[in-house]
C-alpha positions in Angstrom: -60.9 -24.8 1.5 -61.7 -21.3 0.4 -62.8 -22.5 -3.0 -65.2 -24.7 -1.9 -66.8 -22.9 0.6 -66.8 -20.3 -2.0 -68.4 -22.7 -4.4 -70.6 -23.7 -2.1 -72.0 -20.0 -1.4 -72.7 -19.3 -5.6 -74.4 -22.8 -5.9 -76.8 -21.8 -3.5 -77.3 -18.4 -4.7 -77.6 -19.6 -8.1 -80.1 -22.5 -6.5 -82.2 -19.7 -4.6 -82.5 -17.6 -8.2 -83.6 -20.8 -10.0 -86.4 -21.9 -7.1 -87.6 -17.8 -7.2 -87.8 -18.0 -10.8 -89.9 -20.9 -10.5 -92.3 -19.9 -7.6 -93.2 -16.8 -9.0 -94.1 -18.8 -12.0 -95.8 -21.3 -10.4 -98.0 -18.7 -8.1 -99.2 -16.8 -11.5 -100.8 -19.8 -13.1 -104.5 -20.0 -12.5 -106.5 -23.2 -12.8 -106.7 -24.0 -16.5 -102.4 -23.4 -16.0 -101.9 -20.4 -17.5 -99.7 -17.7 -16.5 -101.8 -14.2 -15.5 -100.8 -10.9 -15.6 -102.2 -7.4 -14.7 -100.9 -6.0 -17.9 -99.1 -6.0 -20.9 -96.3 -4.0 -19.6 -96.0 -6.4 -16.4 -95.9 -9.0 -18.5 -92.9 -8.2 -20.5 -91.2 -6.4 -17.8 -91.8 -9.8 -15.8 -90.3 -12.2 -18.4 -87.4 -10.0 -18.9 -86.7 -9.7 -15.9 -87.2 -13.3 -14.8 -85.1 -14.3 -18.2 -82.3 -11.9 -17.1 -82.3 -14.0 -13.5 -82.4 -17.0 -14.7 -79.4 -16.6 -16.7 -77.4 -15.5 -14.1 -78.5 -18.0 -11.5 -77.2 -20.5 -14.3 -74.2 -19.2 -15.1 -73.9 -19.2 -10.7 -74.9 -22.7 -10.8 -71.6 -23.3 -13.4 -69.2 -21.4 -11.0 -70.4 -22.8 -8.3 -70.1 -26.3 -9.1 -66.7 -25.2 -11.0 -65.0 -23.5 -7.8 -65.7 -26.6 -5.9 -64.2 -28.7 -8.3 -61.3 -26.3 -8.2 -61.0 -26.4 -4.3 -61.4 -30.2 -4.8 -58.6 -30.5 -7.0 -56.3 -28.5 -4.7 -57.5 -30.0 -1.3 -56.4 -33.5 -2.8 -53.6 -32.5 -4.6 -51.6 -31.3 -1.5 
């Protein structure tokens, strides 16, 4: 049961990351749907940090739903 909760929690985190990622996105297009920035510096600091997220929410997403399997697998198998 621990693994799934577990699971459960990362999935979510790794969810959250993903829908942040995308929202600040979405919020910094302007009309014609291009993506605005202040500055040159905010806009590579921006992407890589929003790159660096996104990775890690991934790779949360792929534990996530790999702990639940786990806690799956165990639940059934006793």
């Amino acid at each position: 049961m621990g693994f799934i909760f577990l699971g459960l929690v990362i999935f979510a985190l790794g969810m959250a990351g993903k829908f942040w990622i995308g929202r600040r996105k979405f919020y910094r297009r302007n009309m014609a749907g291009v993506e605005e920035f202040e500055g040159y510096g905010k806009a590579v600091a921006s992407n890589f940090f929003e790159g660096l997220i996104n990775i890690v929410s991934g790779i949360m997403l792929l534990l996530g739903i790999c702990s639940i399997g786990v806690g799956l697998i165990f639940l059934f198998a006793q």
